[in-house]
C-alpha positions as protocol buffer text, in pm:
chain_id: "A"
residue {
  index: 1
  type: UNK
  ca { x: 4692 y: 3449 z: -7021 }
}
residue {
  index: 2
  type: UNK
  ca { x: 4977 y: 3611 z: -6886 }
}
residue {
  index: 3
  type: UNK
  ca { x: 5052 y: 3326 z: -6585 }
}
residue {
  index: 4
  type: UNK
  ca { x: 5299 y: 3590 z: -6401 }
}
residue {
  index: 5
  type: UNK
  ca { x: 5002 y: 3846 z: -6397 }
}
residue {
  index: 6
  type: UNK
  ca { x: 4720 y: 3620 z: -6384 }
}
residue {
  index: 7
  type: UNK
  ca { x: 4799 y: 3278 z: -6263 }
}
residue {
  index: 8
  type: UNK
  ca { x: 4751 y: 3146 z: -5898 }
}
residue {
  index: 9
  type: UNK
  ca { x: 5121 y: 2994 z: -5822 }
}
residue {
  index: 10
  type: UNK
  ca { x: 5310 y: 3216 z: -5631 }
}
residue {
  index: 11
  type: UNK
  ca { x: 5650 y: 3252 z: -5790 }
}
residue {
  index: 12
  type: UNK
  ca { x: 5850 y: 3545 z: -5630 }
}
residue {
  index: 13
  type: UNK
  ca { x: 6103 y: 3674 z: -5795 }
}
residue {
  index: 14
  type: UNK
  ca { x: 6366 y: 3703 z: -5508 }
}
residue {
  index: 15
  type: UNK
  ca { x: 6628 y: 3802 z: -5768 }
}
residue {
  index: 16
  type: UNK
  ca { x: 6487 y: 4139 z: -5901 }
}
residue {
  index: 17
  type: UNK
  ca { x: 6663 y: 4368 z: -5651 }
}
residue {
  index: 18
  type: UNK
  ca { x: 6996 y: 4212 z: -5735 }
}
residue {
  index: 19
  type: UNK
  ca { x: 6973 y: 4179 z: -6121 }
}
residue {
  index: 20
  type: UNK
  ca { x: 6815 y: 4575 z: -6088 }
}
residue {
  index: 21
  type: UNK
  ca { x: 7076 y: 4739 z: -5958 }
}
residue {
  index: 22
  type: UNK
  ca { x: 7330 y: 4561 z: -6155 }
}
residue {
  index: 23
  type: UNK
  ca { x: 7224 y: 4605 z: -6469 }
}
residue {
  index: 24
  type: UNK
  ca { x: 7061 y: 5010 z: -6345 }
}
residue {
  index: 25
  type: UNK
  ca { x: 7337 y: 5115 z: -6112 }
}
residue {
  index: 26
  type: UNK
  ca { x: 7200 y: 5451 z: -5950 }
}
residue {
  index: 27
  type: UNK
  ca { x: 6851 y: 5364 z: -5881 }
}
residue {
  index: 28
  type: UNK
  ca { x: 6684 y: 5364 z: -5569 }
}
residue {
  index: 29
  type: UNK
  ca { x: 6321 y: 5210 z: -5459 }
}
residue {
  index: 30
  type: UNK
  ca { x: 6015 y: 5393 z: -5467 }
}
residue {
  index: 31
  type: UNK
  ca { x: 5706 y: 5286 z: -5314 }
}
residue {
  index: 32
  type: UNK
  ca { x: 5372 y: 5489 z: -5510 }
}
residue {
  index: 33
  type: UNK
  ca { x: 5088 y: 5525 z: -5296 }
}
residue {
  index: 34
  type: UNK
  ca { x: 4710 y: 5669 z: -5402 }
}
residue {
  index: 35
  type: UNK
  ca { x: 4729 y: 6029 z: -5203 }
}
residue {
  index: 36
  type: UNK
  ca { x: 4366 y: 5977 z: -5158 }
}
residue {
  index: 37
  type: UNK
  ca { x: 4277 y: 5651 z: -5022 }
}
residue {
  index: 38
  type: UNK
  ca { x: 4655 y: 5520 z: -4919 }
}
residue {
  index: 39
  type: UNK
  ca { x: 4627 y: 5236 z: -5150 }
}
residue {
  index: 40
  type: UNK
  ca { x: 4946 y: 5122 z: -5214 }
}
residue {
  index: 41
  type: UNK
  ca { x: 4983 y: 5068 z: -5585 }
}
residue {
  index: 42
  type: UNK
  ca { x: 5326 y: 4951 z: -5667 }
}
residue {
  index: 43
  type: UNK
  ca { x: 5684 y: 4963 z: -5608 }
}
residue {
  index: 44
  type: UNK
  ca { x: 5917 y: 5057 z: -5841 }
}
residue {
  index: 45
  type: UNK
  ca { x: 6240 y: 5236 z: -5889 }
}
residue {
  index: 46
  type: UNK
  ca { x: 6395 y: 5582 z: -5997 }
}
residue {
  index: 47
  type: UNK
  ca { x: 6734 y: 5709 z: -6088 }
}
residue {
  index: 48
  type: UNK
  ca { x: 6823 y: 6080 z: -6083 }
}
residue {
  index: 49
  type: UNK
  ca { x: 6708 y: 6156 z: -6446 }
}
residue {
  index: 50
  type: UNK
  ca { x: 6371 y: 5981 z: -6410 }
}
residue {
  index: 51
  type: UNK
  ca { x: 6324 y: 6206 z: -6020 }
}
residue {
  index: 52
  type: UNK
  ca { x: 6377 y: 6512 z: -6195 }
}
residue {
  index: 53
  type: UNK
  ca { x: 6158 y: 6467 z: -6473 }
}
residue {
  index: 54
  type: UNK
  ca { x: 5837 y: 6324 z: -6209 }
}
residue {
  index: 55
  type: UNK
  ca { x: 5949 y: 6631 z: -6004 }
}
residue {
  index: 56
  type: UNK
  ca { x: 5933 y: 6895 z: -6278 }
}
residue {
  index: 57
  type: UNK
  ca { x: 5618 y: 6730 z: -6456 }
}
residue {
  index: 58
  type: UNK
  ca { x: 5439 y: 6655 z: -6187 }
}
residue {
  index: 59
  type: UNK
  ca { x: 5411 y: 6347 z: -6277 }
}
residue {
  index: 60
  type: UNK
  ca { x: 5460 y: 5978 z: -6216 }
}
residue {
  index: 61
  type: UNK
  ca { x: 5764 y: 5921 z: -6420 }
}
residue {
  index: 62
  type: UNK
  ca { x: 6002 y: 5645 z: -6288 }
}
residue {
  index: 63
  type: UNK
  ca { x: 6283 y: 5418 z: -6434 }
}
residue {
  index: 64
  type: UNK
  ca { x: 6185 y: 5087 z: -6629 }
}
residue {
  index: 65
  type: UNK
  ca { x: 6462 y: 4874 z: -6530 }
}
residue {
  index: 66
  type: UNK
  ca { x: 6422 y: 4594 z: -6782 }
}
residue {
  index: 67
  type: UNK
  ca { x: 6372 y: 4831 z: -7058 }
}
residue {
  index: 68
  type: UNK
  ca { x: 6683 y: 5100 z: -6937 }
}
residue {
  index: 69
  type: UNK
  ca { x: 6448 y: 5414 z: -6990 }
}
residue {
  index: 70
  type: UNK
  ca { x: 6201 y: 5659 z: -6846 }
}
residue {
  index: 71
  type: UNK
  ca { x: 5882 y: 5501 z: -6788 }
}
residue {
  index: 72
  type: UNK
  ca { x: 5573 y: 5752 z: -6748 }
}
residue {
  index: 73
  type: UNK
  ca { x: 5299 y: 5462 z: -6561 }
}
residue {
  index: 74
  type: UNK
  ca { x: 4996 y: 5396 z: -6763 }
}
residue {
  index: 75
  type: UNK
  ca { x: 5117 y: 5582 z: -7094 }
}
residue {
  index: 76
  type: UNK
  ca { x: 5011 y: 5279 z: -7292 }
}
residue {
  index: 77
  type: UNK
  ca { x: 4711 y: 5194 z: -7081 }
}
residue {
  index: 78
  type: UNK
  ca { x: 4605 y: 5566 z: -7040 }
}
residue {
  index: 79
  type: UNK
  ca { x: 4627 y: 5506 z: -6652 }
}
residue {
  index: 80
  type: UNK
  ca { x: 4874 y: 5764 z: -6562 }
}
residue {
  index: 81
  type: UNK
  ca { x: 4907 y: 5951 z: -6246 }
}
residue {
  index: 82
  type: UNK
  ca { x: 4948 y: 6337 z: -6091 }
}
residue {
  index: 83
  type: UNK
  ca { x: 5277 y: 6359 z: -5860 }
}
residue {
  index: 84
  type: UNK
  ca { x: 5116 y: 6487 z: -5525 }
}
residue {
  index: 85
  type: UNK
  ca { x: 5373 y: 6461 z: -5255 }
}
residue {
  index: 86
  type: UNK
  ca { x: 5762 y: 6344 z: -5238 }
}
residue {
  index: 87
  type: UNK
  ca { x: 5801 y: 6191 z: -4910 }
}
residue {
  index: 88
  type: UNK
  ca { x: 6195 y: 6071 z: -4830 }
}
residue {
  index: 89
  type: UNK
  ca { x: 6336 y: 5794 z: -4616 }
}
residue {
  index: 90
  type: UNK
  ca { x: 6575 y: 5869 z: -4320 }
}
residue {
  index: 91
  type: UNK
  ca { x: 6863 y: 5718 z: -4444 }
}
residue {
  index: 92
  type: UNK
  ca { x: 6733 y: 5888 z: -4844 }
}
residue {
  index: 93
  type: UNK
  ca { x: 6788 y: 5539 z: -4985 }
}
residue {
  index: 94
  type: UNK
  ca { x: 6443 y: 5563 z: -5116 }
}
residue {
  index: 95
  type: UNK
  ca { x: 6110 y: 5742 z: -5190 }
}
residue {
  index: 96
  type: UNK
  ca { x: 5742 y: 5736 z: -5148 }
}
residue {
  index: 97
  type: UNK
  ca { x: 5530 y: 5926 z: -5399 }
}
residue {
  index: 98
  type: UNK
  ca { x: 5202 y: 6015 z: -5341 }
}
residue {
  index: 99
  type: UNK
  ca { x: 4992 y: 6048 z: -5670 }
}
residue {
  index: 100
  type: UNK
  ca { x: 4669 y: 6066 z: -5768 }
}
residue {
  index: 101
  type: UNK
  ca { x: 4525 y: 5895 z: -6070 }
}
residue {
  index: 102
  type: UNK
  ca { x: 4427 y: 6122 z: -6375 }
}
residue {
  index: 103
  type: UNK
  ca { x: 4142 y: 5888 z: -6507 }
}
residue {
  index: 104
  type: UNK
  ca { x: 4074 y: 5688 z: -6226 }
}
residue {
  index: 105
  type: UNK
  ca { x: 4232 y: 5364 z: -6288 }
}
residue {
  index: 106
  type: UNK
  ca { x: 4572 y: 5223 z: -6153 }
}
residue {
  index: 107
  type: UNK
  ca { x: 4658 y: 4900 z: -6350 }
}
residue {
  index: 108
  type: UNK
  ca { x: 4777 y: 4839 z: -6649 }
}
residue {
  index: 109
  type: UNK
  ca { x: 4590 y: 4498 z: -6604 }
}
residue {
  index: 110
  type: UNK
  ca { x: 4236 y: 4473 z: -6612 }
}
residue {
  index: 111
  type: UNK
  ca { x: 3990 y: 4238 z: -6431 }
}
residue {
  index: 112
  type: UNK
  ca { x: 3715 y: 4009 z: -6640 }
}
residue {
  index: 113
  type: UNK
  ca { x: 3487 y: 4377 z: -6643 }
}
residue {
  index: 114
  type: UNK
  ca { x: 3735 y: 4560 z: -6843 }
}
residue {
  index: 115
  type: UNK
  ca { x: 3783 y: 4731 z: -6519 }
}
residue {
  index: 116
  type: UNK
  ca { x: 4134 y: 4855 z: -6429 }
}
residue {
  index: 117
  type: UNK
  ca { x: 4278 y: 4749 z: -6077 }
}
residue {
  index: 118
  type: UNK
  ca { x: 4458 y: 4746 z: -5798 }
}
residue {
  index: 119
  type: UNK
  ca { x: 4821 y: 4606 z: -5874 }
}
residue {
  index: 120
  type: UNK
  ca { x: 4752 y: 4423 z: -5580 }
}
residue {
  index: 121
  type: UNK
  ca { x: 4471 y: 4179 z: -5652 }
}
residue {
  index: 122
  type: UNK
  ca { x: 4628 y: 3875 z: -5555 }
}
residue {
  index: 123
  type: UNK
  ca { x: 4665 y: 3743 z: -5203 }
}
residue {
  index: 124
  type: UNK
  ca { x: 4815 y: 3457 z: -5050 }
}
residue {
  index: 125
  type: UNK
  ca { x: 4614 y: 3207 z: -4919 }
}
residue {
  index: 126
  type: UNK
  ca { x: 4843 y: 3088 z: -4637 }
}
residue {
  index: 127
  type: UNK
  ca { x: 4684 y: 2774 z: -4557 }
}
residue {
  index: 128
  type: UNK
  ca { x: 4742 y: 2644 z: -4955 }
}
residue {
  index: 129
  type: UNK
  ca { x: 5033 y: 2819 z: -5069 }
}
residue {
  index: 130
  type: UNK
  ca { x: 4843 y: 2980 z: -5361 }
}
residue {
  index: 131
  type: UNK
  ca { x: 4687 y: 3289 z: -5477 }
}
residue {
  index: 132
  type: UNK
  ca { x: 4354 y: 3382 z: -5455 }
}
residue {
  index: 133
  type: UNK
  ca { x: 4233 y: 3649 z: -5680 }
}
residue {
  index: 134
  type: UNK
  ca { x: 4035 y: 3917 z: -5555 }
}
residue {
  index: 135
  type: UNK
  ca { x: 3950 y: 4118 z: -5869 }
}
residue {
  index: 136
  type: UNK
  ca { x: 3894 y: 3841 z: -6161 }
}
């Protein structure tokens, strides 16, 4: 078991912004939200090589920032996504993309089903301190 992905401590990693832009200089946030229902998927980041490629593909492509490269979502779990809208910030220090999932699933993890997710199927139980899983 992945305990980052899967486990019930919460364990925030207050340090990715900082070591991201350090180590990516000319990246800026993008939040990725399901142009259908408004789900937000995930937030993740894109420099200007990895814009024009989702731009001219239409499709999610965005930078991996641990790995230094273009990272198409779900190309190795076959959950990848149609670009839909570009939406920019007032100050353009960063970007929403509204996509559209090509075969339905958003995760790259999967719940006990085999099912793909929501990235966001943890929540914080703010009377313990822990995570409560709402997909297992």
């Amino acid at each position: 078991m992945n305990e980052k992905e899967e486990g019930l401590e919460l364990r925030l990693d207050f340090n990715k912004l900082t070591q991201a832009t350090a180590a990516n200089p000319g990246i800026i946030p993008v939040a990725v939200q399901h142009a259908d229902t408004n789900e937000m998927i995930l937030v993740a980041y894109t420099n200007e090589q990895a814009f024009r490629k989702a731009v001219t593909d239409r499709s999610l492509v965005l930078w991996s920032t641990s790995r230094k490269e273009l990272w198409e979502k779900g190309k190795t779990s076959g959950e990848t996504f149609d670009l839909i809208e570009v939406r920019v910030n007032c100050e353009q220090n960063s970007l929403l993309y509204r996509v559209r999932p090509r075969r339905g699933g958003i995760c790259h993890t999967k719940n006990r089903s085999g099912q793909p997710r929501n990235c966001y199927y943890r929540r914080l139980n703010m009377e313990t301190g822990k995570l409560e899983n709402l997909d297992p």
